[in-house]
GUZAVO-701158 format. One record per residue: residue in three letters; x, y, z of N, C-alpha, C, CB in turn. Coordinates in steps of 0.2 Angstrom, whole numbers, plus 2048, in hexadecimal, padded with zeros to 3 digits. Glycine has a CB too. Layout:
GUZAVO-701158
ALAXYZXYZXYZXYZ ...
END
This chain:
GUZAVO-701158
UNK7FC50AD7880350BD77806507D7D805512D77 UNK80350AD84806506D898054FFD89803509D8E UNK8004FCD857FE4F1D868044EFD817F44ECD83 UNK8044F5D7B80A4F1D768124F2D7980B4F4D6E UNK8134F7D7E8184F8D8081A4F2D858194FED82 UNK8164F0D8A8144ECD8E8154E3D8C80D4F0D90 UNK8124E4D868144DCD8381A4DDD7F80E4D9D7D UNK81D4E2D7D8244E0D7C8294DFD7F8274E2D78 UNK8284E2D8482B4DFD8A82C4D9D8C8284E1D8E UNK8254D5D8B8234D0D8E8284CAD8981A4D2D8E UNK8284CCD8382B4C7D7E82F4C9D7E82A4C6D78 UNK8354CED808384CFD8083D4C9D868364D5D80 UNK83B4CBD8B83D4C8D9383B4C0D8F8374CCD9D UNK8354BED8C8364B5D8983C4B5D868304B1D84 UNK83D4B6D808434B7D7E84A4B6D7F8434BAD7C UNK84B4BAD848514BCD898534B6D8D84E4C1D8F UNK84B4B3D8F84C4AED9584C4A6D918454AED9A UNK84A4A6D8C84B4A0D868524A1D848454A2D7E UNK8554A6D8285D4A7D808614A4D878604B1D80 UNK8604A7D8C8644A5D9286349DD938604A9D98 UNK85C49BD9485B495D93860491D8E854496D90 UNK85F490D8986648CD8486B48DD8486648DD7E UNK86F495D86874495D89878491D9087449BD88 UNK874492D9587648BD99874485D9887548CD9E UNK870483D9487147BD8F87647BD8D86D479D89 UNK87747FD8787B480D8488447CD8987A488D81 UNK883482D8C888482D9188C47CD95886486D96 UNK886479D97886473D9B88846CD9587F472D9E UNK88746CD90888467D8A88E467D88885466D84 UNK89246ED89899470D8789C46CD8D89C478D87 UNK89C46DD9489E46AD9989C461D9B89B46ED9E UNK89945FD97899457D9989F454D96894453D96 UNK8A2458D928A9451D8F8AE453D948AE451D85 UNK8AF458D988B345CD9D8B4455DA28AD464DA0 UNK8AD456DA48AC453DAA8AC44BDA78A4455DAE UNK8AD448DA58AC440DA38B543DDA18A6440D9B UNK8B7442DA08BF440D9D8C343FDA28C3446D98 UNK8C7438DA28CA434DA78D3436DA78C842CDA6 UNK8D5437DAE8DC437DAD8DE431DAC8E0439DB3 UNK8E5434DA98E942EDA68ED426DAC8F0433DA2 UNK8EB423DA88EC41EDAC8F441CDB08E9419DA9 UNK8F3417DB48F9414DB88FB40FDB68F9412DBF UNK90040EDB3903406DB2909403DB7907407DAA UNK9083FDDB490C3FCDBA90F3F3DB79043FDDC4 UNK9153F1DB49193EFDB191A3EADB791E3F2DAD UNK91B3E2DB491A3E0DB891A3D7DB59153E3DBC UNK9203D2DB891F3CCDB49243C9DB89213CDDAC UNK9253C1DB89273BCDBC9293B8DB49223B9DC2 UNK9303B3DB79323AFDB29343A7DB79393B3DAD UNK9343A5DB293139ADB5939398DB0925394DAF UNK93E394DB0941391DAC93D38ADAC948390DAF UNK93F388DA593D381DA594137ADA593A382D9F UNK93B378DAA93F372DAE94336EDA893736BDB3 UNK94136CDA2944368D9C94936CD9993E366D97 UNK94A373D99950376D9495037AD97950377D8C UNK95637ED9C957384DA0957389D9C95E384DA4 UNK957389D9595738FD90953392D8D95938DD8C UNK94C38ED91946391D90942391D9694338FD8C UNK940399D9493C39DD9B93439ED989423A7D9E UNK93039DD9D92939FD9F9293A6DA092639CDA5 UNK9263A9D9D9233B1DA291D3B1DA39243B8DA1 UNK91C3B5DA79153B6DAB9153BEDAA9153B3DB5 UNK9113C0DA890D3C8DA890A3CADAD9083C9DA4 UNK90D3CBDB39093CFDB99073D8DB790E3CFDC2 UNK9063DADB49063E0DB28FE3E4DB29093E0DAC UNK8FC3E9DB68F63EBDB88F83F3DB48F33E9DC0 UNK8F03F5DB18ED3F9DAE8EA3FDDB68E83F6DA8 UNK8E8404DB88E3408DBC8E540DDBA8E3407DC3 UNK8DD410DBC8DB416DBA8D7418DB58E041ADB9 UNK8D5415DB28D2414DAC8CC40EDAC8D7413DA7 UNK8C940DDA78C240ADA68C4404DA38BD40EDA2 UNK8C9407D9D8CB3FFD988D23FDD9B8CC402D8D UNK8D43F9D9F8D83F7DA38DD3F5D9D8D53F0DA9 UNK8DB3F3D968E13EDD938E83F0D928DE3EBD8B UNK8EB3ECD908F33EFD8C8F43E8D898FC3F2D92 UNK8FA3EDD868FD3E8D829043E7D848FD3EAD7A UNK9083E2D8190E3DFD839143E0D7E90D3D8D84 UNK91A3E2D8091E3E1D7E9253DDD7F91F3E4D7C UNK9283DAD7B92D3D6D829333D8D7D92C3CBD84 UNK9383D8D8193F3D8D7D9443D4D829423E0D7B UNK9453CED8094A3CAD839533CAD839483C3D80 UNK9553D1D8695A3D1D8695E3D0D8095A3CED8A UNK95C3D4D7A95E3D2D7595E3CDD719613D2D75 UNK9593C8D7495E3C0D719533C1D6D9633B6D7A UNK94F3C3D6D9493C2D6A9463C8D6D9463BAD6C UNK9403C8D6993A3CBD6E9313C7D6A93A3D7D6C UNK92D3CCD729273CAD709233CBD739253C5D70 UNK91A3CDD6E9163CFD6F90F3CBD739153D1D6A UNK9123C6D7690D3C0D7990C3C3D809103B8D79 UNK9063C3D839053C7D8A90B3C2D8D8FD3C6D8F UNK90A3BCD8F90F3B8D929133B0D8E90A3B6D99 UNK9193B5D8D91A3B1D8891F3ABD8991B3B4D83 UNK9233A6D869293A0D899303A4D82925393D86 UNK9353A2D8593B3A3D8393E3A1D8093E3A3D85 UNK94139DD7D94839AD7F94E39ED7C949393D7C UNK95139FD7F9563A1D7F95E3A1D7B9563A1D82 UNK9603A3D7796539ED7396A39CD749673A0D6E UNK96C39ED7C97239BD7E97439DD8897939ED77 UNK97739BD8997939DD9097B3A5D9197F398D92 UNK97A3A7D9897C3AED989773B3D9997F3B0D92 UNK9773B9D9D9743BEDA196E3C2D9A97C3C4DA5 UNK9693C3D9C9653C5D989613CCD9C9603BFD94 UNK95F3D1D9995C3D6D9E9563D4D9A95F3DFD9E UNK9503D3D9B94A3D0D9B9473D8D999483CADA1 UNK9433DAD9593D3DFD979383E0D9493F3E5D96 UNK9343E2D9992C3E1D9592A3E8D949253DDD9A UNK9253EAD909243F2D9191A3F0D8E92A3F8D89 UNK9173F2D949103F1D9490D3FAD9390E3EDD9C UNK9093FCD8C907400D8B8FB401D8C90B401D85 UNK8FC404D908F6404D918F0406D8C8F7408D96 UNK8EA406D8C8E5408D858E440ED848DE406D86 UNK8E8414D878E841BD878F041DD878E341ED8E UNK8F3419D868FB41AD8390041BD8B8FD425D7D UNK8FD41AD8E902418D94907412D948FE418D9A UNK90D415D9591240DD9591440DD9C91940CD8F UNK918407D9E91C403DA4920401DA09183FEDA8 UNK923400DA592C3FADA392C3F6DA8936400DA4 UNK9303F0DA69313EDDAD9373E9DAA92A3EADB1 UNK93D3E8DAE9423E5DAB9463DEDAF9473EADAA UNK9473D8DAE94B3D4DB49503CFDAF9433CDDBA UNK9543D0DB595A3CEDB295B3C4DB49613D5DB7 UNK95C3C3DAE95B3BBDAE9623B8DAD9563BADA8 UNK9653B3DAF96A3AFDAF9683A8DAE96E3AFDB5 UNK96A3A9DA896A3A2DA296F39BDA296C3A6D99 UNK96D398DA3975394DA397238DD9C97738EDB0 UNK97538AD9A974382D9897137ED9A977380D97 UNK96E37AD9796A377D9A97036ED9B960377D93 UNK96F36DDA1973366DA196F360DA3979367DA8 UNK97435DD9E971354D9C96E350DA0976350D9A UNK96934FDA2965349DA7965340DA295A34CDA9 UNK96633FDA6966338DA3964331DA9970336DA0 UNK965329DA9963327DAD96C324DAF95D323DAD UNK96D323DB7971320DB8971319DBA973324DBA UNK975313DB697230CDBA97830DDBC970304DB6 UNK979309DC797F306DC897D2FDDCB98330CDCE UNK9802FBDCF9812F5DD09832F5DD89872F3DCA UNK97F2F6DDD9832F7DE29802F3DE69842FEDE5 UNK97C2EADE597A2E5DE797E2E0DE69752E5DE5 UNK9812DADE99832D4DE597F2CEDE59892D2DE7 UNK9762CFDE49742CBDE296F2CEDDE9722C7DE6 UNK96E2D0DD996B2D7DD39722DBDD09662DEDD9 UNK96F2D9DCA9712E0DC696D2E8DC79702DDDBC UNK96F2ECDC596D2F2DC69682F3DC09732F8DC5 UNK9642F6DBF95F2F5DBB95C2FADBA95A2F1DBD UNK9592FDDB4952302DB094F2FDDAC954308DAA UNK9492FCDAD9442F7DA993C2FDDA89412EEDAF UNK93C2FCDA29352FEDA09332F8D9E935303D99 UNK92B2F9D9E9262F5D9C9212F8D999242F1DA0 UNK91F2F5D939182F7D8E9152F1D8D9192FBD86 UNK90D2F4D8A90A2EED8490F2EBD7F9042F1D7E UNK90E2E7D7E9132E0D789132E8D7190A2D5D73 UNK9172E6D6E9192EAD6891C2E5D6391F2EFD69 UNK9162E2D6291A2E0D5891F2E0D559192E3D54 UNK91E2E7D519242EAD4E9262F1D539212EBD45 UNK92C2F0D569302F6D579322F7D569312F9D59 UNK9382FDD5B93C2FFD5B93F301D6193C302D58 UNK944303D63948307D6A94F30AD6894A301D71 UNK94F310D6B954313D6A956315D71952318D64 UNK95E316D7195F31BD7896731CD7695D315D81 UNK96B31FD7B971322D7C972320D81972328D7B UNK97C31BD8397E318D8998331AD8A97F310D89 UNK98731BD8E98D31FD9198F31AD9798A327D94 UNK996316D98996314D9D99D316D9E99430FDA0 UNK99E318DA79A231BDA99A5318DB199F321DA8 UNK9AD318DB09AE316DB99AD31ADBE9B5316DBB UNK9AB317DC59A831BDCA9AC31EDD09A3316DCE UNK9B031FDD29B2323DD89B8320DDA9AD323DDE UNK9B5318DDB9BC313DDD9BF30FDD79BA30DDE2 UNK9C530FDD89C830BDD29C6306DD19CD309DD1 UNK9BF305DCB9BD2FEDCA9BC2FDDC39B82FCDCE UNK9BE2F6DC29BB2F5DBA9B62F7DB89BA2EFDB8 UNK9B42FEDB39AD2FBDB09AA2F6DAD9AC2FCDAC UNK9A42F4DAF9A12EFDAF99B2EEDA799E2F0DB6 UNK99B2E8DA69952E9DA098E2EBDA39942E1D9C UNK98B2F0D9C9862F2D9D9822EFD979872F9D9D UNK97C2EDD999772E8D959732EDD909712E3D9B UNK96E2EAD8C9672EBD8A9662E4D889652F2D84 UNK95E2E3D8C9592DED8B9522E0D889582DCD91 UNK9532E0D8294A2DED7E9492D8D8094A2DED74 UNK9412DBD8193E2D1D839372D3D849422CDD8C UNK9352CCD8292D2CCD839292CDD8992B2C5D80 UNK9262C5D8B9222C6D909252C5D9891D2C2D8F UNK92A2C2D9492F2BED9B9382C0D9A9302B3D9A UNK93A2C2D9D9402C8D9F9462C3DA09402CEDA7 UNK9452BDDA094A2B7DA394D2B6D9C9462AEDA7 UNK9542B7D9E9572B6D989572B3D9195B2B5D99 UNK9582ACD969562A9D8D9502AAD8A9562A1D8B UNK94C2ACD8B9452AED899442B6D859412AFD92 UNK9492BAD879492C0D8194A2C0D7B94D2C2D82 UNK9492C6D769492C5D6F9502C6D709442CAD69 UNK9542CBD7395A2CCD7395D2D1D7995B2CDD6E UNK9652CED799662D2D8096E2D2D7D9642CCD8A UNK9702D8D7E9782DAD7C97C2DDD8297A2E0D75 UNK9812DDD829882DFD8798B2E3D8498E2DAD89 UNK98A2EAD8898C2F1D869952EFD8B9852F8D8A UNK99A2F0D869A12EFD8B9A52F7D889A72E7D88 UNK9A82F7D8E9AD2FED8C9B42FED899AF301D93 UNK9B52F6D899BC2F8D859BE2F2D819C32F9D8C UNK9B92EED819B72E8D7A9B42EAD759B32E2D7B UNK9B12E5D709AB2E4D6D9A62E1D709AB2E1D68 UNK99E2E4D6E99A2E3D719992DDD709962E7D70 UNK9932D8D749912D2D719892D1D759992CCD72 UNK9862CCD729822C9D739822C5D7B9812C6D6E UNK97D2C4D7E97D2C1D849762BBD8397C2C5D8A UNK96F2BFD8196B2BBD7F9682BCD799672BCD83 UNK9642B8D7595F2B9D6E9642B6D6A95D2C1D6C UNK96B2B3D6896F2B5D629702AED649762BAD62 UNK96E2ACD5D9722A2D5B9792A5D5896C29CD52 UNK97D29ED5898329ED589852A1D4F985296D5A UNK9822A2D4C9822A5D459812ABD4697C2A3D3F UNK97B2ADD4997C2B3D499802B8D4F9762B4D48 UNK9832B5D5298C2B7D579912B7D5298F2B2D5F UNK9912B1D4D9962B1D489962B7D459952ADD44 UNK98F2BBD4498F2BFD3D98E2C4D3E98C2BDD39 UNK98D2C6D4598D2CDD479932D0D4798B2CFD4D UNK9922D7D489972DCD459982E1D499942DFD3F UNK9982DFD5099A2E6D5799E2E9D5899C2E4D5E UNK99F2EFD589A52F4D589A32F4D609A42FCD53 UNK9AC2F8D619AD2F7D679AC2FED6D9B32F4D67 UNK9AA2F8D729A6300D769AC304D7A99F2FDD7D UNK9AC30BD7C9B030ED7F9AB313D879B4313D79 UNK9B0311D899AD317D8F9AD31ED8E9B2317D94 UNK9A8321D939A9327D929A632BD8D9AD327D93 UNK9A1328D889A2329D82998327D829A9323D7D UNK99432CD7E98E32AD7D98C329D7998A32DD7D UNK98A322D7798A31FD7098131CD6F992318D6F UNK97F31BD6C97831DD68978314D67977323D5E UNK974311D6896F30AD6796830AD6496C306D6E UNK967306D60962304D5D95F2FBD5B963309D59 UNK95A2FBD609572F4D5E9522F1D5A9552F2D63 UNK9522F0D569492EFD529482E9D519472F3D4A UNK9412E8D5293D2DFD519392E1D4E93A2DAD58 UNK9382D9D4C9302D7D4A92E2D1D4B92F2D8D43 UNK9272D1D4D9242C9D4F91F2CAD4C9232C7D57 UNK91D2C1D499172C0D479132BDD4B9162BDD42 UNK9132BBD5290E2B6D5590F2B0D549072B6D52 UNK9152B1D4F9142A8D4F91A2A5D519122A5D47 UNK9212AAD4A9272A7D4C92A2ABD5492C2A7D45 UNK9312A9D539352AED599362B4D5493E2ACD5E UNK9382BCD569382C0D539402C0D4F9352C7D56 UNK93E2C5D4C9462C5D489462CDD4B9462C3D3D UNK94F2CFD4B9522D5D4E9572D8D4A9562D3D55 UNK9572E0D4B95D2E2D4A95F2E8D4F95E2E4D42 UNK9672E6D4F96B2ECD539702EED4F96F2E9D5A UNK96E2F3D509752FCD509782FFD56972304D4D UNK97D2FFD55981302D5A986307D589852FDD5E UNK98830DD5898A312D5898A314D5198F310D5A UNK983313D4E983312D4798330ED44986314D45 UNK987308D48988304D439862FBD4498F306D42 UNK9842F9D3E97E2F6D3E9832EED3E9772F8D36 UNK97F2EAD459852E5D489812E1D459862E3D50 UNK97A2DFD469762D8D4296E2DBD3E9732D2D4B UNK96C2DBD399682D9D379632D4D369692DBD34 UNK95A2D5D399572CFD379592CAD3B9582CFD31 UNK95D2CAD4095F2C2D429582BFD479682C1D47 UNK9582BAD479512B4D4A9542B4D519502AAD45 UNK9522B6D559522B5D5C9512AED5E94E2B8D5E UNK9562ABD619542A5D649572A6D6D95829ED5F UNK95629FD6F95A29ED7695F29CD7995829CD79 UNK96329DD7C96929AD7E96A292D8496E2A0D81 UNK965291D8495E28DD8A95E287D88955291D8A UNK961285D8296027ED7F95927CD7D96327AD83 UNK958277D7B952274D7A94A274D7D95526FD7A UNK94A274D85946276D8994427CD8A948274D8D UNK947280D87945288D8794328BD8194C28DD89 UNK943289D7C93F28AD7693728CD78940283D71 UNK934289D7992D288D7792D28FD7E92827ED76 UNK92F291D8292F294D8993229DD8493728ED92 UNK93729CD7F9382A1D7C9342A2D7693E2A0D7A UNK93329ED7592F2A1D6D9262A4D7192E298D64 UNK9222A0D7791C2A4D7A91F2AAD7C9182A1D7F UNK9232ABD809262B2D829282B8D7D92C2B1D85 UNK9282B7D7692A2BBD729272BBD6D92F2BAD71 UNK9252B7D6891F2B9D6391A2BCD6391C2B6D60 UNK9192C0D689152C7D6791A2CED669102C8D6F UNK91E2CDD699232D3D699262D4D6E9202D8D68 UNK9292DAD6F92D2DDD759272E0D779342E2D73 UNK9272E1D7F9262E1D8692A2E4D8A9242DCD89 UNK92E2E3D8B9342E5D929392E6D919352E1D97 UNK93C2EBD8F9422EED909492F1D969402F1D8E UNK94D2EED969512EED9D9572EED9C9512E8DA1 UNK95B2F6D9E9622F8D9F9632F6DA59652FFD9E UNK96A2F0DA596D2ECDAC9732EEDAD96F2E5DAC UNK9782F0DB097D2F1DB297F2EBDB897D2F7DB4 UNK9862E8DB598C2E3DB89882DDDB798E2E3DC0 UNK9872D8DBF9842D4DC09802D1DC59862D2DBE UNK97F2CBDC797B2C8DCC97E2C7DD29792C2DCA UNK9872C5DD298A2C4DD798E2CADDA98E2BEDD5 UNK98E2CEDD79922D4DD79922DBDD79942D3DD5 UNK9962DDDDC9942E7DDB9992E9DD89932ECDE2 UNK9982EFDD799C2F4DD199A2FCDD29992F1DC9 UNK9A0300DD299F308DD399D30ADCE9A530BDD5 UNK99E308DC799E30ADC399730CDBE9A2308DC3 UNK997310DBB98F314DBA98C310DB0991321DB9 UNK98730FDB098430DDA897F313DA797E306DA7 UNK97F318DA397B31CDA397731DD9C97D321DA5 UNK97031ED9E96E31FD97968324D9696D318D94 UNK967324D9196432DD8F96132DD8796B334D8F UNK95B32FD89959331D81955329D80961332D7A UNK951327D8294B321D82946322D7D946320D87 UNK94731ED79940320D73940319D71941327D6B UNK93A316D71935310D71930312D6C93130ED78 UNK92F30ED6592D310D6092830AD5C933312D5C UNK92130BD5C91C305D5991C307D51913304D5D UNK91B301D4E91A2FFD479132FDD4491E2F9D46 UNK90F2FAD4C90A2F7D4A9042F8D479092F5D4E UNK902300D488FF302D44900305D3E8FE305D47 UNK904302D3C906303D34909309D35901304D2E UNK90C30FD3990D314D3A914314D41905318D3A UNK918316D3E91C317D4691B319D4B92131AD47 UNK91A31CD5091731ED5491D31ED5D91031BD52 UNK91D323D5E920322D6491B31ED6A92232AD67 UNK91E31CD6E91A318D7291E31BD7A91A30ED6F UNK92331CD7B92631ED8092F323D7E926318D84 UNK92D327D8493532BD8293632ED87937331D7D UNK93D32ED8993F332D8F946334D8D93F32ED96 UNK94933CD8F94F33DD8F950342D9495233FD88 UNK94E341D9A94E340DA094F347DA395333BDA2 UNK94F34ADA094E352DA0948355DA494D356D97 UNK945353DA693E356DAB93E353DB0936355DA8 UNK94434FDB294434CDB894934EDBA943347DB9 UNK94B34DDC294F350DC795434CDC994B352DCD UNK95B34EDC896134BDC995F348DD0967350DC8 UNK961342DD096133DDD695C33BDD896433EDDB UNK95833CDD494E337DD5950331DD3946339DCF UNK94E32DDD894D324DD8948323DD2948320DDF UNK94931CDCC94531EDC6942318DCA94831DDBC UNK942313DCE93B310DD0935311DD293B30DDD3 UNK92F311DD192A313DD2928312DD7925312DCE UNK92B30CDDB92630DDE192A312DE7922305DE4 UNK930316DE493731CDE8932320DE494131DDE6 UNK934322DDF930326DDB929327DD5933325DD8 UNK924329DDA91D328DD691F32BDD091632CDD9 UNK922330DCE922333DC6925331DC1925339DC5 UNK929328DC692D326DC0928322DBA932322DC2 UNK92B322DB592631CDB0927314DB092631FDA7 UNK92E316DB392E30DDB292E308DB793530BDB0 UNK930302DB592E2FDDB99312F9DC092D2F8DB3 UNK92D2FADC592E2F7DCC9342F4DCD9292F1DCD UNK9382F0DC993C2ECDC99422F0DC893B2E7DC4 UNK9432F5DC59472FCDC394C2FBDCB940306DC2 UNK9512FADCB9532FBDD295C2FEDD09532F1DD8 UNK961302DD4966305DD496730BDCD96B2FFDD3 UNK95E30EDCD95E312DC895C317DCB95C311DC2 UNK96031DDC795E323DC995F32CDC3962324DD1 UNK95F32FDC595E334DC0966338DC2954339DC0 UNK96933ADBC97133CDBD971344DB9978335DBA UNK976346DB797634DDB597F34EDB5970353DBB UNK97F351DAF985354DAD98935ADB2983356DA6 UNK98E35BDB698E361DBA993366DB4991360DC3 
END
């Protein structure tokens, strides 16, 4: 009686100790999600904005905004642009629809629902006009913008001119455009017109006496930005043939470029030009003479044919460059045009 009492005991106290046993397992597995669960994290909102050098009306931002405390660092973005837009981009661009104070705000929510704000106040203005300015302040040179490219066939050019009196009472002066091949010497161009402020325009180079008969120039005004357009075409073989628009409106079609050079200059014009235009040149006044007064122009688009397809080949509307930069390259490494470019520089609307 006493060995059976004695073993139940015995299973008794295993039992006991097996129970206990699982209950602090038990125990301890309840307590690991305890111990593992992270405090809520720190946000911390946070962003920078850039205006854009080409249109003041559109802004860059930058997302400086940091996640801590937590394992999964990410968030997400929201932007609300002072009413005028919003957006979910981490760092996103703007533009803005018009001038005027915008309270900018970002709100960055973390991967466990934590959010930040962060707000900056932005002063929007219009974006103002850059253009180039030609003057004339040599009296042995005209003022000058010249581009140069590979020959073009069949093209085109477009731009916007504006000229205007300078400081001192002086006559405004004629403002030029020279299309021309390989050689820039006047009689040698496909064509060259006189931009005037208070006549009709007229030819200077490229135009036989028929075709000055039979043009059709409206007259130019100051102060005023009026639209040009030049288009050729050459075969290699003959001189090219031209047409000019001016203010819309269409002075010569198709006419045959010749020279004003007489007989000895023919064969000197037609190798210079039956490949195409090459060099393009906005002059202001003249060779003997200076002049206060301003030629300006804006909105450059040079256009090829040759590939059976239009294609831009050059453009500028001078917007990404800095009022009062010299456009000669060797003042100005960022300019594009050509060495010879002299009394040009970059201007702006105040």
């Amino acid at each position: 009686m006493k060995i059976f009492i004695s073993n139940l005991n015995k299973n008794f106290f295993y039992v006991m100790s097996l129970f206990l046993s699982l209950a602090v397992i038990t125990s301890c597995g309840d307590d690991e999600p305890d111990e593992m669960m992270e405090d809520p994290s720190t946000v911390v909102a946070n962003f920078s904005s850039q205006v854009d050098a080409d249109n003041s009306l559109t802004y860059s931002f930058t997302n400086n905004s940091v996640v801590n405390g937590i394992s999964n660092t990410s968030f997400t973005s929201s932007w609300d642009f002072g009413g005028d837009g919003s957006s979910t981009d981490a760092s996103p661009s703007h533009t803005f629809s018009a001038e005027g104070t915008y309270d900018v705000t970002l709100t960055v929510t973390a991967s466990d629902g934590v959010m930040g704000t962060a707000t900056e106040t932005i002063e929007v203005t219009a974006p103002k006009n850059r253009y180039a300015v030609i003057t004339d302040s040599k009296d042995d040179d005209t003022g000058e913008l010249r581009l140069a490219v590979d020959s073009i066939q069949n093209g085109r050019i477009t731009f916007m001119y504006r000229v205007a009196e300078g400081p001192v009472d002086m006559d405004i002066k004629d403002g030029f455009i020279n299309v021309a091949g390989s050689s820039t010497t006047g009689d040698f161009s496909i064509v060259e017109v006189r931009l005037k402020d208070n006549a009709p325009h007229e030819f200077r180079e490229g135009a036989s006496d028929a075709t000055i008969a039979a043009a059709n120039f409206p007259e130019g005004v100051a102060d005023t930005w009026v639209p040009v357009e030049i288009s050729w075409s050459a075969d290699f073989v003959n001189t090219p043939s031209y047409t000019v628009v001016i203010g819309g409106q269409t002075v010569i079609a198709d006419a045959v470029s010749t020279t004003n050079g007489g007989a000895g200059d023919e064969p000197g014009h037609l190798e210079a030009t039956n490949d195409g235009a090459a060099n393009f040149q906005w002059k202001y006044n003249s060779n003997s003479s200076v002049n206060d007064g301003v030629y300006h122009v804006d909105d450059i688009v040079l256009y090829s044919s040759d590939s059976g397809t239009e294609t831009v080949v050059f453009e500028d509307n001078f917007q990404g460059r800095v009022a009062g930069d010299d456009l000669n390259p060797d003042v100005n490494l960022d300019s594009p045009y050509h060495v010879n470019s002299s009394d040009a520089t970059v201007g702006e609307d105040q």
